[in-house]
C-alpha positions as a printed NumPy array, in Angstrom:
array([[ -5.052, -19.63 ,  -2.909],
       [ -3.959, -16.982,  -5.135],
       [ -2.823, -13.579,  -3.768],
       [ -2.966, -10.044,  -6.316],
       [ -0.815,  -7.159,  -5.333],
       [ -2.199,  -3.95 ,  -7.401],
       [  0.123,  -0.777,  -7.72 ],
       [ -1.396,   2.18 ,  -8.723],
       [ -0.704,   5.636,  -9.854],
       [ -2.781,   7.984,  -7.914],
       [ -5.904,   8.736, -10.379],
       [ -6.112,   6.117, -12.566],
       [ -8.531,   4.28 , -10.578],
       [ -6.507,   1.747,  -9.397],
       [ -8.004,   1.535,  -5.906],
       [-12.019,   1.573,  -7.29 ],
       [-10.398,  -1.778,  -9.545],
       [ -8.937,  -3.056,  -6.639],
       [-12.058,  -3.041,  -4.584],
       [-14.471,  -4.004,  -7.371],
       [-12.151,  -7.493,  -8.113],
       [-12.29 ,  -8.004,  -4.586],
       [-16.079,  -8.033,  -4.59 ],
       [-16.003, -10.083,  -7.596],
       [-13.749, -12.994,  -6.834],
       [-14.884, -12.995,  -2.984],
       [-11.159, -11.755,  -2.096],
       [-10.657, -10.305,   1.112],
       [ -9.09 ,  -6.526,   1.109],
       [ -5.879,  -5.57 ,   2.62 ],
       [ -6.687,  -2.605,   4.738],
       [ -6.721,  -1.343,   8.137],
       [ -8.946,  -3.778,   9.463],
       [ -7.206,  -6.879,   7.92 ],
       [ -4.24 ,  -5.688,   9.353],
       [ -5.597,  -5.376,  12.819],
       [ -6.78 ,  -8.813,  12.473],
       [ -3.727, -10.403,  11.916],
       [ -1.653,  -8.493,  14.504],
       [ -4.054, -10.136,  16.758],
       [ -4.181, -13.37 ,  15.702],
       [ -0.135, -12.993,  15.99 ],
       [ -0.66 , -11.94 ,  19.689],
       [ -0.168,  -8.354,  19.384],
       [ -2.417,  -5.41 ,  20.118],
       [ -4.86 ,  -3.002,  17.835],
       [ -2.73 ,  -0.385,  19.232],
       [  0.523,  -2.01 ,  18.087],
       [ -1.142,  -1.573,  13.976],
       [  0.747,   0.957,  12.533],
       [ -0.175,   1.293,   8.264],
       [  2.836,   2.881,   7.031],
       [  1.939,   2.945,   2.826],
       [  3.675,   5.114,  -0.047],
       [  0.119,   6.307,   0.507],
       [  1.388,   8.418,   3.83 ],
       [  5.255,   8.214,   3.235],
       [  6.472,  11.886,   3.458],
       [  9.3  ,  12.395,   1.39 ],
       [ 12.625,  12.962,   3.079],
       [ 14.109,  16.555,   2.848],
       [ 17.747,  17.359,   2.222],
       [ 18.719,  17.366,   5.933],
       [ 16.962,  14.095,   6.521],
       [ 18.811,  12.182,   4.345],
       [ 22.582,  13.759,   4.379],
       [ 22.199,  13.352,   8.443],
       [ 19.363,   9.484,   8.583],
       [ 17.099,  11.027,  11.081],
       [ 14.295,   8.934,  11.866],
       [ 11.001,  10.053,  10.905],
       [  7.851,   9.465,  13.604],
       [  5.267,   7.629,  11.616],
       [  2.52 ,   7.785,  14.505],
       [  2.056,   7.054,  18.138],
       [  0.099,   5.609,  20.508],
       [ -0.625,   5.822,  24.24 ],
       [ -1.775,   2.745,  26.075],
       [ -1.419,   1.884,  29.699],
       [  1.148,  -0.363,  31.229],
       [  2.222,  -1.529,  34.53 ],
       [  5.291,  -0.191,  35.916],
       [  7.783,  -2.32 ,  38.347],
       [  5.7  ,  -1.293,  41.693],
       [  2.709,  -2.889,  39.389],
       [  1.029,   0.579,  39.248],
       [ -0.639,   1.652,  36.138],
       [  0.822,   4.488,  34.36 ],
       [ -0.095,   5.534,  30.826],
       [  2.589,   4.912,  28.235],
       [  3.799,   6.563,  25.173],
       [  4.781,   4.391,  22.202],
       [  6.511,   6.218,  19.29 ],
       [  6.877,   3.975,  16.094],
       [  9.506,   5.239,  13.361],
       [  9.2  ,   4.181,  10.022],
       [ 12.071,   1.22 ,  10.23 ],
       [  9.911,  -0.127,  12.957],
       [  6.506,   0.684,  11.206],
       [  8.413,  -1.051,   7.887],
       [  9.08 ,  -3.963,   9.496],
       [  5.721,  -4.161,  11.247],
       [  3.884,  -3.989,   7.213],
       [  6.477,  -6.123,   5.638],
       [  5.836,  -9.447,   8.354],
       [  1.356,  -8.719,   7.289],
       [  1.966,  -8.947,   3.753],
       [  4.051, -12.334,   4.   ],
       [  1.272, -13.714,   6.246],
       [ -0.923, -12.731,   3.916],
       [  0.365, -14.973,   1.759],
       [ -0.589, -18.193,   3.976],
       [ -4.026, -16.907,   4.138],
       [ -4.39 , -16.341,   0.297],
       [ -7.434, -15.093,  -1.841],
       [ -6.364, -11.131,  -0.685],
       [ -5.734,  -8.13 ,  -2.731],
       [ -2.978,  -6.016,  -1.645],
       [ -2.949,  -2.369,  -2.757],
       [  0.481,  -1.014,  -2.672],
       [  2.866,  -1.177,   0.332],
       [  5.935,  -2.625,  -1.537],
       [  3.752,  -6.029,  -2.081],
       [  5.359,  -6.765,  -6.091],
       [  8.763,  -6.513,  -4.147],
       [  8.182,  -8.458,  -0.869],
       [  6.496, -11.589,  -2.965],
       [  7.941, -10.871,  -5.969],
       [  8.976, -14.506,  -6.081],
       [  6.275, -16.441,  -4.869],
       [  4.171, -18.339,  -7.899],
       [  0.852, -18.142,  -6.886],
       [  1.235, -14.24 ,  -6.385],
       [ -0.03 , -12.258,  -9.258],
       [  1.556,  -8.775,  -9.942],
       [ -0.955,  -5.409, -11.154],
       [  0.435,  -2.052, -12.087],
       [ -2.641,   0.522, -12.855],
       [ -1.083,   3.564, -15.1  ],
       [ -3.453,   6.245, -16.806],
       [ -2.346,   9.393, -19.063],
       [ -2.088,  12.256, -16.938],
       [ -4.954,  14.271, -17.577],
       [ -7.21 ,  11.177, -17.032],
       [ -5.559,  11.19 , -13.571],
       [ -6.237,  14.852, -13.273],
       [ -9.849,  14.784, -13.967],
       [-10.517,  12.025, -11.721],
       [ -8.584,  13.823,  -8.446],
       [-10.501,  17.24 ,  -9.503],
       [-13.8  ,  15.063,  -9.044],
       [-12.564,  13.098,  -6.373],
       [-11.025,  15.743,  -4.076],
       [-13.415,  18.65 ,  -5.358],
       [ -9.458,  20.104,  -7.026],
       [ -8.154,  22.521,  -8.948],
       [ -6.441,  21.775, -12.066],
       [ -3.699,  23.307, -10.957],
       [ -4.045,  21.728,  -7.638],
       [ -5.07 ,  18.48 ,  -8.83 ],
       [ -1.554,  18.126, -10.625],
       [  0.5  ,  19.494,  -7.426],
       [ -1.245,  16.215,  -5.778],
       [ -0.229,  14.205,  -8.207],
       [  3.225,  15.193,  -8.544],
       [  3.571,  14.783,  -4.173],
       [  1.89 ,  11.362,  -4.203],
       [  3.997,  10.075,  -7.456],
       [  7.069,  11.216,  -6.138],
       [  6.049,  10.104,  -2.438],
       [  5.737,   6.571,  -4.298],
       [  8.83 ,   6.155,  -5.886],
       [ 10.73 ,   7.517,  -3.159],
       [  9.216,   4.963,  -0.88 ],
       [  9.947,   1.867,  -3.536],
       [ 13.563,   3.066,  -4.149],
       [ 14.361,   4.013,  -0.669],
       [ 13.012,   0.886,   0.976],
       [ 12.982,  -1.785,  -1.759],
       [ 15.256,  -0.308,  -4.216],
       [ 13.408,  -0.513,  -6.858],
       [ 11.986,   1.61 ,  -9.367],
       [  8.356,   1.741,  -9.336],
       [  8.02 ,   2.252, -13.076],
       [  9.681,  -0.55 , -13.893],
       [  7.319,  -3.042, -15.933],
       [  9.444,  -5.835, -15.004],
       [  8.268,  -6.225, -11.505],
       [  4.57 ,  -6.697, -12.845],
       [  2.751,  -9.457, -14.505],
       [  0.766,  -7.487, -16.561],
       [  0.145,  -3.311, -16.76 ],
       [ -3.375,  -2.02 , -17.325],
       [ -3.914,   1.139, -19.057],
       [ -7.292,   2.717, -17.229],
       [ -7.171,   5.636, -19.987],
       [ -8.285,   2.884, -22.712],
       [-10.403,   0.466, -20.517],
       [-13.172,   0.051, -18.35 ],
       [-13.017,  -1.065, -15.23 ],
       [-15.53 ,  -4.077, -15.539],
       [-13.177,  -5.255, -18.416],
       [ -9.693,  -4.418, -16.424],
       [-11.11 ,  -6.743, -13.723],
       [-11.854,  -9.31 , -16.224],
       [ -8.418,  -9.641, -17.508],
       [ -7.6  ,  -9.947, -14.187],
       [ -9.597, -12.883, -13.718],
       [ -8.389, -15.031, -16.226],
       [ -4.74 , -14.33 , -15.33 ],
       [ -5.682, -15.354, -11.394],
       [ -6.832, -18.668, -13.412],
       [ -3.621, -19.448, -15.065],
       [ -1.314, -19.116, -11.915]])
């Protein structure tokens, strides 16, 4: 039961790829909802499911990192019992270590379930060793990137490219901090697709036959 972990520059169409293979092999979809599933089939709550991505990593100031504070990554309010049994409503704060550690124990259970794609979240690092696990980085020249946020995001050129530069730096902030790693680095990945010189239809068919030889 083969598992494909996809990372993606932001532009190149790496999450459209992702979702059309999906379709195509009959994979499930690592998202929210998957993630909710799981935590609940592990006994937890849908208000203990806290996504915390390079997609919504915030990249740590100068004061952040010279004095470790920890960042909020959401929060929750739920209702609880206190010791005289009396409801009283609850706030839960969840900090990225926690939020981390929360992501990090889905993707490994994804890996008993199998036949998932995995977008991101440190996946090529966290089963990096695993052999039915298949690796995907999506890269595109930068203008390709560009026109597809301007359409995408109804952009400016200019602010098109400040996007991109937040979210690529977001990303390998996130890998390097957490995994230490360096996104870039083709090493990690079984193969790198170029979406400035193919098609998506033929991307995902390359895909296929790897999934076939693992």
């Amino acid at each position: 039961m083969p598992v494909i972990t996809i990372s993606r520059q932001v532009g190149s169409l790496g999450d459209e790829l992702a979702e059309r293979l999906s379709k195509e092999l009959g994979y499930r979809y690592f998202d929210k909802f998957l993630m909710t599933e799981i935590a609940i089939s592990s006994g937890l709550t849908e208000a203990e499911v806290i996504d915390f991505s390079e997609d919504n990593y915030k990249v740590k100031g100068f004061f952040e990192q010279l004095f470790g504070r920890k960042t909020p990554v959401g929060s929750v309010t739920i209702k609880e019992k206190d010791e005289k049994g009396k409801l009283v409503l609850t706030t839960k704060v969840f900090d990225e270590e926690s939020s981390l550690a929360f992501v990090q124990a889905v993707i490994k259970k994804l890996v008993d379930w199998g036949n998932v794609v995995i977008v991101g979240r440190g996946g090529q690092v966290l089963l990096r060793n695993i052999s039915h696990v298949l690796h995907v980085r999506v890269i595109a020249p930068l203008e390709f990137r560009i026109e597809n946020i301007m359409r995408q995001k109804g952009l400016t050129r200019e602010d098109a490219l400040k996007y991109i530069s937040e979210k690529d730096r977001a990303a390998q902030e996130y890998l390097y901090r957490f995994y230490n790693v360096d996104w870039n680095d083709p090493e990690l990945y079984h193969i790198v697709l170029n979406m400035g010189m193919l098609k998506i239809e033929h991307a995902v068919k390359v895909i296929k036959e790897l999934v076939n030889l693992i």
